[in-house]
C-alpha positions as CSV (number, residue, x, y, z in Angstrom):
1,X,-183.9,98.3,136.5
2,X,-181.6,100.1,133.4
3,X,-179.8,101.4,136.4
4,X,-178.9,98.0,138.0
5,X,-178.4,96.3,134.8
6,X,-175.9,99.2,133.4
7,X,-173.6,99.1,136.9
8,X,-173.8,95.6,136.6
9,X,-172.5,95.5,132.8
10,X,-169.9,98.1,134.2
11,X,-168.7,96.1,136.8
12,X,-168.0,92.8,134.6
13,X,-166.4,95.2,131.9
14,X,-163.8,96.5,134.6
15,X,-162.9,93.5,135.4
16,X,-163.0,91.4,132.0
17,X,-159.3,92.5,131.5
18,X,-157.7,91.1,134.7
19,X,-155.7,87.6,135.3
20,X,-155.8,86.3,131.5
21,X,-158.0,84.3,129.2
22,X,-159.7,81.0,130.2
23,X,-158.1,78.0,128.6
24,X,-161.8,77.4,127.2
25,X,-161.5,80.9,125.8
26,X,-158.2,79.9,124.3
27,X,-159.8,77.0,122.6
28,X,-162.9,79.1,120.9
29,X,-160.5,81.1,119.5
30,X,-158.6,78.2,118.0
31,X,-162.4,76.6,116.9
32,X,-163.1,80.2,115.4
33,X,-160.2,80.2,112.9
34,X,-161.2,76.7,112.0
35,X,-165.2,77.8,111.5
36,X,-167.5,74.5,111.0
37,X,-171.1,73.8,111.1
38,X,-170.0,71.9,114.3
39,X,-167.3,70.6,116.4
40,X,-167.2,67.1,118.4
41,X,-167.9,69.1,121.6
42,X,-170.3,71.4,120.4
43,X,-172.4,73.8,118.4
44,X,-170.2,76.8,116.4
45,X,-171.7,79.5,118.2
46,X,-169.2,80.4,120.7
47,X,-166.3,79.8,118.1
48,X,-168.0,82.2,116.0
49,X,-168.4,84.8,118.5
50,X,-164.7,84.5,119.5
51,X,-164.2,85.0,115.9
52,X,-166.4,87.6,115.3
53,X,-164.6,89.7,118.4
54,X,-160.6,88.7,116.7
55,X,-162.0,90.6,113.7
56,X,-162.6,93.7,115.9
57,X,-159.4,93.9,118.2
58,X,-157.4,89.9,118.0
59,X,-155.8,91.0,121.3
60,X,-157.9,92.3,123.2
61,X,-159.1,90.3,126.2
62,X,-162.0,92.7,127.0
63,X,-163.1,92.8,123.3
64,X,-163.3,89.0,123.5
65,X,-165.8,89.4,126.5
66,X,-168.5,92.0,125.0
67,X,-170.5,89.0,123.9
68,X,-170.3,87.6,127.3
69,X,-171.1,90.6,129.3
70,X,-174.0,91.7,126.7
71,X,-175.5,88.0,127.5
72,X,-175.1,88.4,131.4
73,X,-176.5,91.6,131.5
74,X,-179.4,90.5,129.2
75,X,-180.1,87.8,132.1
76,X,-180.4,90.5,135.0
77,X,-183.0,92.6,132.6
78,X,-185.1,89.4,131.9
79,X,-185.2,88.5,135.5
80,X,-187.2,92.3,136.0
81,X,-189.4,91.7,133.1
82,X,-190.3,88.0,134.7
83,X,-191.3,89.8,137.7
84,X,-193.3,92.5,135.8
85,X,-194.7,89.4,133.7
86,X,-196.2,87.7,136.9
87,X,-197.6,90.7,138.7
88,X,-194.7,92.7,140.3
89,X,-194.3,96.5,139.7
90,X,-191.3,98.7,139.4
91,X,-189.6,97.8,142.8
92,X,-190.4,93.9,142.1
93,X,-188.5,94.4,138.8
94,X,-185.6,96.0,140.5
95,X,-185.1,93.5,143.1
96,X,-185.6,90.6,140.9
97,X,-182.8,92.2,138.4
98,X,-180.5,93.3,141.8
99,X,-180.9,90.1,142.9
100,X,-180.0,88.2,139.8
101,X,-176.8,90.5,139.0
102,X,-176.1,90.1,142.9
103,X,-175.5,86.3,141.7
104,X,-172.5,84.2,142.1
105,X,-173.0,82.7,139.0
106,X,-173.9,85.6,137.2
107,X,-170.6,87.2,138.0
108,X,-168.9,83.9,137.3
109,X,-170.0,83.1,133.9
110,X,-170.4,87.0,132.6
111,X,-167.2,87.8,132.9
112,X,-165.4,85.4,130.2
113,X,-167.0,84.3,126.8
114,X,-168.5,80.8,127.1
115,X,-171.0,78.6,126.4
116,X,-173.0,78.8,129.5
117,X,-173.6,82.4,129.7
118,X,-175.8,82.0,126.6
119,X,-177.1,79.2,127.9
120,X,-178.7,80.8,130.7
121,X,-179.5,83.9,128.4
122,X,-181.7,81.7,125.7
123,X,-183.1,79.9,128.4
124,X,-184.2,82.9,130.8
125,X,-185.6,84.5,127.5
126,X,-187.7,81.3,126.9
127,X,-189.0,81.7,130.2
128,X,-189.9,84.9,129.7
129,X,-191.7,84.1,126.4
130,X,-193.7,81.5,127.6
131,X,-195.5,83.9,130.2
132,X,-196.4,85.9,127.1
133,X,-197.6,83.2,125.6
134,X,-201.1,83.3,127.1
135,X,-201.7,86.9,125.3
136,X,-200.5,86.1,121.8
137,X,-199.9,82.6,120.6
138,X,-197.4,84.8,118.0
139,X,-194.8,84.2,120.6
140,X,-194.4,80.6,119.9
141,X,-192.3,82.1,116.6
142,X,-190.0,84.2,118.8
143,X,-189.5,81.2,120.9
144,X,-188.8,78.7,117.9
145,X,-186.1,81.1,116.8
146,X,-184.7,81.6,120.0
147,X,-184.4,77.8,120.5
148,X,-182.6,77.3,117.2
149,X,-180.2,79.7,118.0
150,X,-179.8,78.5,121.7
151,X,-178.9,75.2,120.6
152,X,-176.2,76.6,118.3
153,X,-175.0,77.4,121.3
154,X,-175.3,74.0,123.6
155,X,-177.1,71.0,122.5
156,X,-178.2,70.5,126.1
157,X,-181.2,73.5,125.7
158,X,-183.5,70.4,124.8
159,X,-183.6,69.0,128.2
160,X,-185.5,72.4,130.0
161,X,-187.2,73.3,126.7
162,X,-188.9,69.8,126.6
163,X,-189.4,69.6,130.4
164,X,-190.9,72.8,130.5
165,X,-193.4,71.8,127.6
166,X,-194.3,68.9,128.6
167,X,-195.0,70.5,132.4
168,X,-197.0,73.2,130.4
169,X,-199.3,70.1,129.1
170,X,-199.8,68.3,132.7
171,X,-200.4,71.6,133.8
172,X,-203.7,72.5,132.2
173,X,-201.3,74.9,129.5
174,X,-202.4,72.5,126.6
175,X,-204.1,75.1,124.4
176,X,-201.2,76.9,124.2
177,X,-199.8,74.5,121.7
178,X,-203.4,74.4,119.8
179,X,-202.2,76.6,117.4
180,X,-200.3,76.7,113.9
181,X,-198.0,79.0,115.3
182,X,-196.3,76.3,117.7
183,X,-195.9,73.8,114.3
184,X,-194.2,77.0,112.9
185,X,-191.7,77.0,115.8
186,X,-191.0,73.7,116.0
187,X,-190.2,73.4,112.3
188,X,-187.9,76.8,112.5
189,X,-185.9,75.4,115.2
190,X,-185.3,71.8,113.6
191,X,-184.4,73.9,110.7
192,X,-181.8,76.3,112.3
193,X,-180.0,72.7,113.7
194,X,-180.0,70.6,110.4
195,X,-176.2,71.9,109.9
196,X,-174.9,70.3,113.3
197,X,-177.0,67.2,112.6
198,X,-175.5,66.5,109.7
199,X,-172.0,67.1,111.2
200,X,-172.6,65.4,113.7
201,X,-173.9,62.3,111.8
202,X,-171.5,62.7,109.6
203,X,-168.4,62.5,112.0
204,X,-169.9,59.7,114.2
205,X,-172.0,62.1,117.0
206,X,-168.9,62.0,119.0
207,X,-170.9,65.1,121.4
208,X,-173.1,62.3,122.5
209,X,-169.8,60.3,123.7
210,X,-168.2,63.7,124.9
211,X,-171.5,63.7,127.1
212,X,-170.8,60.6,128.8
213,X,-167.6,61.6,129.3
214,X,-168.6,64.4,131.4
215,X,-171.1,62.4,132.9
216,X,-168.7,59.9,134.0
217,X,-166.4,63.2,135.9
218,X,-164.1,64.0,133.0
219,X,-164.8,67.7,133.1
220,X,-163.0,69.9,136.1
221,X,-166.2,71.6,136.9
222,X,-167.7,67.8,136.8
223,X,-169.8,67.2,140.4
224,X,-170.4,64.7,142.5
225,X,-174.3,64.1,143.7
226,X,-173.8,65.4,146.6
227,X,-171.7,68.6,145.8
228,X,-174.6,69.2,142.9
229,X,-177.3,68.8,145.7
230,X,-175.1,71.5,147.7
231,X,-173.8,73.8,145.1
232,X,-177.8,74.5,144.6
233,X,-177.4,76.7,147.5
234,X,-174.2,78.5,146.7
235,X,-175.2,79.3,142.7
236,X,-176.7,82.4,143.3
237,X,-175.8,82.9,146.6
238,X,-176.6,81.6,150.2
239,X,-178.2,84.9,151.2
240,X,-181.4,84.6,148.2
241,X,-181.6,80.9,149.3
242,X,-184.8,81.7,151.0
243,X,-186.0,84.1,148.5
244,X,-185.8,81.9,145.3
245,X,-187.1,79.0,147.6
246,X,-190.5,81.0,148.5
247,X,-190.6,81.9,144.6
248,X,-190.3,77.9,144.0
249,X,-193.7,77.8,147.1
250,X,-195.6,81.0,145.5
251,X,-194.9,79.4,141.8
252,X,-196.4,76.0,142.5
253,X,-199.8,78.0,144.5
254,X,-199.8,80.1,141.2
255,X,-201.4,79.0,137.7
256,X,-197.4,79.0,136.3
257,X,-196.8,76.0,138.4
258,X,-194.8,74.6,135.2
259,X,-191.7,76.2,136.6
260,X,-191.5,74.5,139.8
261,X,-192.3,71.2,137.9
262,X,-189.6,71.7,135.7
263,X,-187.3,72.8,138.4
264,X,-188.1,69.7,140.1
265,X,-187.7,67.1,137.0
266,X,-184.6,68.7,135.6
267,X,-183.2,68.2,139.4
268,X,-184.0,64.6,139.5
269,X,-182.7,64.0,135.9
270,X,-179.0,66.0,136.4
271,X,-178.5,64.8,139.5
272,X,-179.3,60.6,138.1
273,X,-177.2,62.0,135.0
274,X,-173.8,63.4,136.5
275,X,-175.3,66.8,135.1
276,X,-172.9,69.7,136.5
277,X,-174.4,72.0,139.2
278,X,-174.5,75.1,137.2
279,X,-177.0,72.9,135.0
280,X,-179.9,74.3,136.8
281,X,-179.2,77.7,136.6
282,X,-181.5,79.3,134.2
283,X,-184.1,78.3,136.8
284,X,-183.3,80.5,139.5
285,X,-183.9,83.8,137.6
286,X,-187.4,82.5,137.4
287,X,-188.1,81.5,140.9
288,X,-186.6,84.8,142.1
289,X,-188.4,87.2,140.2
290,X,-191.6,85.1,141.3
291,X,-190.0,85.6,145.3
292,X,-189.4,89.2,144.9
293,X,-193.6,89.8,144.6
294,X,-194.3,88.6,147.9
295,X,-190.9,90.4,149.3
296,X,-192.2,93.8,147.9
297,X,-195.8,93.0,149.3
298,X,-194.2,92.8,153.2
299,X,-191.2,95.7,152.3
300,X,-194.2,98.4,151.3
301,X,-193.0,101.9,151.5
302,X,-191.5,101.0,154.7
303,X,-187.8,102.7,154.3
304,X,-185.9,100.7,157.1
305,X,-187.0,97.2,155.8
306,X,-185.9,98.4,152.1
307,X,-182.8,99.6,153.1
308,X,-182.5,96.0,154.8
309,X,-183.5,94.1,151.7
310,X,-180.8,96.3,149.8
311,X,-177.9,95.7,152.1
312,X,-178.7,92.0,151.7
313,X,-178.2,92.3,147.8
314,X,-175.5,94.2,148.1
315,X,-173.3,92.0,150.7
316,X,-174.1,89.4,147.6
317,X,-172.9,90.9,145.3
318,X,-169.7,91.6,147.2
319,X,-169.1,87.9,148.2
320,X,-169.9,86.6,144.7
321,X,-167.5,89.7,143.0
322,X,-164.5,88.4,145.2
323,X,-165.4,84.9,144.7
324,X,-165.7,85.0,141.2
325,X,-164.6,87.9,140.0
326,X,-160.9,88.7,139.1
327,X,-160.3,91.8,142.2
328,X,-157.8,90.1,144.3
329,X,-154.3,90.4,142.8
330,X,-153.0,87.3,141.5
331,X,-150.1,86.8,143.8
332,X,-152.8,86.6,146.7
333,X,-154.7,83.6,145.2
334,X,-152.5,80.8,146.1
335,X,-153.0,81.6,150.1
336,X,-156.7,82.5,149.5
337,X,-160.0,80.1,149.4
338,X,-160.7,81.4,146.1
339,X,-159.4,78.4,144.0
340,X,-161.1,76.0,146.3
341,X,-164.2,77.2,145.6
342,X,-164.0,79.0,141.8
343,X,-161.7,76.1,140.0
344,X,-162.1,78.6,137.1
345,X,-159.9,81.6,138.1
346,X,-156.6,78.8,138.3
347,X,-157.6,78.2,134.4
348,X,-156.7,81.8,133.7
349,X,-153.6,82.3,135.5
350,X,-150.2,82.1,133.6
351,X,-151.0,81.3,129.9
352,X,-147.9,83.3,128.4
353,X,-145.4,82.2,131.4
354,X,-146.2,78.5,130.6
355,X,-145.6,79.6,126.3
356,X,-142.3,81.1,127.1
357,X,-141.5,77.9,129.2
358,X,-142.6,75.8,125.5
359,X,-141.1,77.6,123.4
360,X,-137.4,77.6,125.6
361,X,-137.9,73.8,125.7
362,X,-138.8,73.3,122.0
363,X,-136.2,72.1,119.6
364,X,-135.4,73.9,115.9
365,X,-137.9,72.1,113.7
366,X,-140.0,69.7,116.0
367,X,-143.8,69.4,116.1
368,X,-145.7,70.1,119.1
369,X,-148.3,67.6,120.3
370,X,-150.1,68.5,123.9
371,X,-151.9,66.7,126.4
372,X,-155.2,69.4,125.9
373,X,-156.7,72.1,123.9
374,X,-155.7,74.6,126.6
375,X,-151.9,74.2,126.4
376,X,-152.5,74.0,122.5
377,X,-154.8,77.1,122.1
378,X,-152.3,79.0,124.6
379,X,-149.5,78.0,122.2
380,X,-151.9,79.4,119.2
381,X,-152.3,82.6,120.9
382,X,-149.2,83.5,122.3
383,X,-146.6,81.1,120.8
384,X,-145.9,83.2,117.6
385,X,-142.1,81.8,116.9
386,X,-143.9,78.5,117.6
387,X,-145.3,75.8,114.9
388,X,-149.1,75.2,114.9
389,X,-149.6,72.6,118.0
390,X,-151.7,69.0,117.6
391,X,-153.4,67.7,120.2
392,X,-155.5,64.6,120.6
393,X,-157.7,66.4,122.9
394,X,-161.9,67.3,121.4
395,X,-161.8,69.6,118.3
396,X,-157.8,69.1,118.0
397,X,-157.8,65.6,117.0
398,X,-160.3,66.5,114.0
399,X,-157.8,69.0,113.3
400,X,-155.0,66.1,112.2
401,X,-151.8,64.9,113.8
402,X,-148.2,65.9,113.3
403,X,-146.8,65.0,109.9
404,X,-145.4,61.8,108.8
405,X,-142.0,63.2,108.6
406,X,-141.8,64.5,111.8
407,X,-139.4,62.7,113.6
408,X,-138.7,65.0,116.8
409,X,-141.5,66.5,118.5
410,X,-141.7,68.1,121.7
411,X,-144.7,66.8,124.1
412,X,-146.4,68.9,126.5
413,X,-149.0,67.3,129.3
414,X,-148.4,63.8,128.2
415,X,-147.1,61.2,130.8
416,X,-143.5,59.0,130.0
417,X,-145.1,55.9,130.4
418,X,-147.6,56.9,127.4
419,X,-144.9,58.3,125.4
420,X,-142.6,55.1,125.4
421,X,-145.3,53.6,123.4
422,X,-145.3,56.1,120.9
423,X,-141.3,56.6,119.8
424,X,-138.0,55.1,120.6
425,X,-136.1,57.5,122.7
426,X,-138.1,60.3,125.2
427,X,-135.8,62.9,126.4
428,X,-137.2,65.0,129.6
429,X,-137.4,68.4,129.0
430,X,-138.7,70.3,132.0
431,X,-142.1,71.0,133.8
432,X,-144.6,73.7,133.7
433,X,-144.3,76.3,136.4
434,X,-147.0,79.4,136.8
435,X,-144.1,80.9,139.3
436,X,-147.0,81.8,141.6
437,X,-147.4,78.3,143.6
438,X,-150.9,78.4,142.0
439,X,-152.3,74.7,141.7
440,X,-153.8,75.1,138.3
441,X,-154.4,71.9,135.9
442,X,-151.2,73.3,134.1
443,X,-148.4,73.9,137.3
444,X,-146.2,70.8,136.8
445,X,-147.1,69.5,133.5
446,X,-144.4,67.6,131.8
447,X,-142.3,68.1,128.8
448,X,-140.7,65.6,126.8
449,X,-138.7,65.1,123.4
450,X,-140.2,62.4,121.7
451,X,-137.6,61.3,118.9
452,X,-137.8,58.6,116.1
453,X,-141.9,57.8,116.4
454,X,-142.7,54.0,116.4
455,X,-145.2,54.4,113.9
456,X,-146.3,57.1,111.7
457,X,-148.4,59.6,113.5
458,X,-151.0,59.4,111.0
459,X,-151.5,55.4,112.2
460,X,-151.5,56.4,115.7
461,X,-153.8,59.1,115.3
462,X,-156.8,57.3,116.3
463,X,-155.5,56.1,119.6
464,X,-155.0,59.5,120.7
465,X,-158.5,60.8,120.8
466,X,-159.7,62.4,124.0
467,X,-163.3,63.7,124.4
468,X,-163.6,65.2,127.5
């Protein structure tokens, strides 16, 4: 298992420096020199990380990623010590950790810092907690802190931690909680969030609107039901379909049938929700390591059918790396399926190109106002002759509009028809273009020169908020 996890950490390290950051990435960095005890679109952890790794090496892509690559990896070992948890010996615990690092998600989500990789890491940990749980109650303190930290993180922990405890209590698990240490828990993780509460209240719980608004589609990774239903089958892979679906069968004929219970509500309640596919994934590490016992059982010492098993795993792992992974060279994407299936690679394609293009366009002395916080985190990073951009977009819009007294600003993203409302002459000023032919949510974004505003930005600040 060290072995699998270490080539696996290897592999996301070589390629954490390839194609460019993600425009997310862009915007943690811009959250992390603007530290809170929240933002409208979420907890400060990831800002903080981003921080934490400018400190370090401020341009350095690969630096940026440790976090991210320390989480994933953390995943893949968890995944083993599930399967050692529930029975399974050393080869159970290698397979469960080959076949979680053999993931398409894994890959996807390890490989740039973001919010989900931790996700998955604080959840997967809780997992593995729980099934300690019935040795030492004491656990329930490592899980309260692990919780509070998790939901630093993403506010949306609370829907598998309370599914799984309420699926522990219909289960026959209610002693577990029968115990001073759970109280302690609970009270450590309500303590850990009081910061982002108060934020939050304070500022009008705009993530709860921001949730709607990815409910609703607003998000470019946002699913339809029936591409959440399918993408099921592609997260970790079509090949350990059949594996994590015997661990789901062998789970619920176990005493942890919990886990397929919880599985089962959190499917009903994303899919009714607009919840995004990925949503489920902390589950699978679970329901493979509980497949890979019953896999080891039939594989025994027989040589041929390991070797079998391994090629599997391995052919996994070289779909998902060329899926989700940055190997192919960039001038190959356009002409590939990759961007059909992985919208995320277009999001990293061409920051600096599209800069240079802003800062050619922008006038001596004009503001900057964009469309998104990925044009105005790009600007931030790369845009050093360049004045601090506004945007109306999440975090940005807290962050204030252009001044009164700017009467010429250059717009980036923002349709004609929307500008014509804001000032009294709009001059075009050229498009976007990644000169690759890649169709990112950048390649042919407009650029305008908005002269002689209306009305003070300051008064229409408000009508400018995005969540989304």
């Amino acid at each position: 298992m060290p072995v699998i996890a270490s080539v696996f950490a290897l592999v996301l390290l070589v390629n954490a420096g390839r194609y460019g950051y993600h425009r997310d990435e862009l915007y943690f960095s811009a959250a992390g020199r603007r530290l809170d005890w929240s933002y409208p679109d979420q907890p400060p952890l990831s800002p903080f990380l981003a921080r934490l790794m400018a400190a370090i090496d401020p341009d350095s892509l690969c630096v940026m990623r440790l976090p991210a690559i320390a989480a994933a990896t953390f995943v893949v070992v968890c995944a083993g010590l599930i399967a050692g948890e529930v029975g399974g010996g050393r080869g159970a615990r290698a397979l469960a950790a080959g076949a979680v690092a053999s993931s398409a998600l894994m890959m996807g989500v390890g490989h740039m810092l973001g919010t989900t990789v931790f996700d998955l890491a604080a959840w997967v940990l809780i997992c593995l907690l729980v099934l300690k749980l019935g040795r030492d109650r004491r656990w329930w303190l490592v899980i309260g802190l692990v919780v509070g930290i998790g939901l630093q993180n993403k506010v949306l922990l609370i829907v598998p931690v309370l599914v799984l405890a309420a699926a522990l209590a219909v289960t026959g698990y209610r002693k577990l909680f029968a115990t001073k240490y759970f109280g302690f828990a609970a009270g450590l993780a309500l303590v850990l969030q009081l910061p982002y509460l108060w934020w939050q209240a304070d500022n009008g719980w705009p993530q709860w609107e921001l949730s709607r608004a990815i409910a609703g589609g607003s998000s470019g990774t946002s699913d339809s039901p029936i591409m959440f239903v399918l993408l099921q089958f592609g997260l970790f892979g079509v090949l350990l379909v059949p594996l994590w679906g015997y661990g789901l069968w062998r789970l619920w004929n176990s005493p942890w049938r919990a886990f397929p219970l919880t599985y089962a509500v959190l499917f009903v309640v994303f899919l009714a929700t607009g919840g995004k596919a990925y949503y489920l994934g902390g589950m699978y590490p679970v329901l493979l390591a509980a497949g890979v016992l019953g896999l080891c059982r039939w594989l025994g010492s027989d040589r041929k059918r390991w070797a079998a098993v391994t090629s599997v795993l391995a052919l996994n792992a070289m779909m998902s790396a060329l899926l989700f992974l940055p190997v192919l060279p960039v001038a190959w994407l356009r002409d590939s399926p990759i961007l059909a299936i992985n919208y995320d690679a277009g999001e990293t394609i061409a920051w600096p190109r599209y800069v240079e293009q802003i800062a050619a366009a922008h006038p001596p002395g004009a503001s900057i106002l964009t469309a998104n916080y990925g044009e105005a985190g790009a600007i931030e990073r790369y845009g050093d002759s360049l004045p601090t951009p506004h945007s109306g977009h999440n975090a940005y819009w807290w962050w204030g509009p252009p001044p009164d007294s700017a009467t010429e600003v250059l717009t980036v993203g923002i349709d004609h028809e929307r500008l014509t409302e804001l000032c009294s002459t709009v001059e075009p000023a050229g498009v976007l273009d990644n000169g690759l032919g890649i169709d990112n949510d950048e390649q042919g974004a407009p650029m305008f020169i908005c002269r002689n505003p209306i009305r003070p930005w300051s008064q229409v600040w408000p009508q400018l908020r995005t969540l989304g």
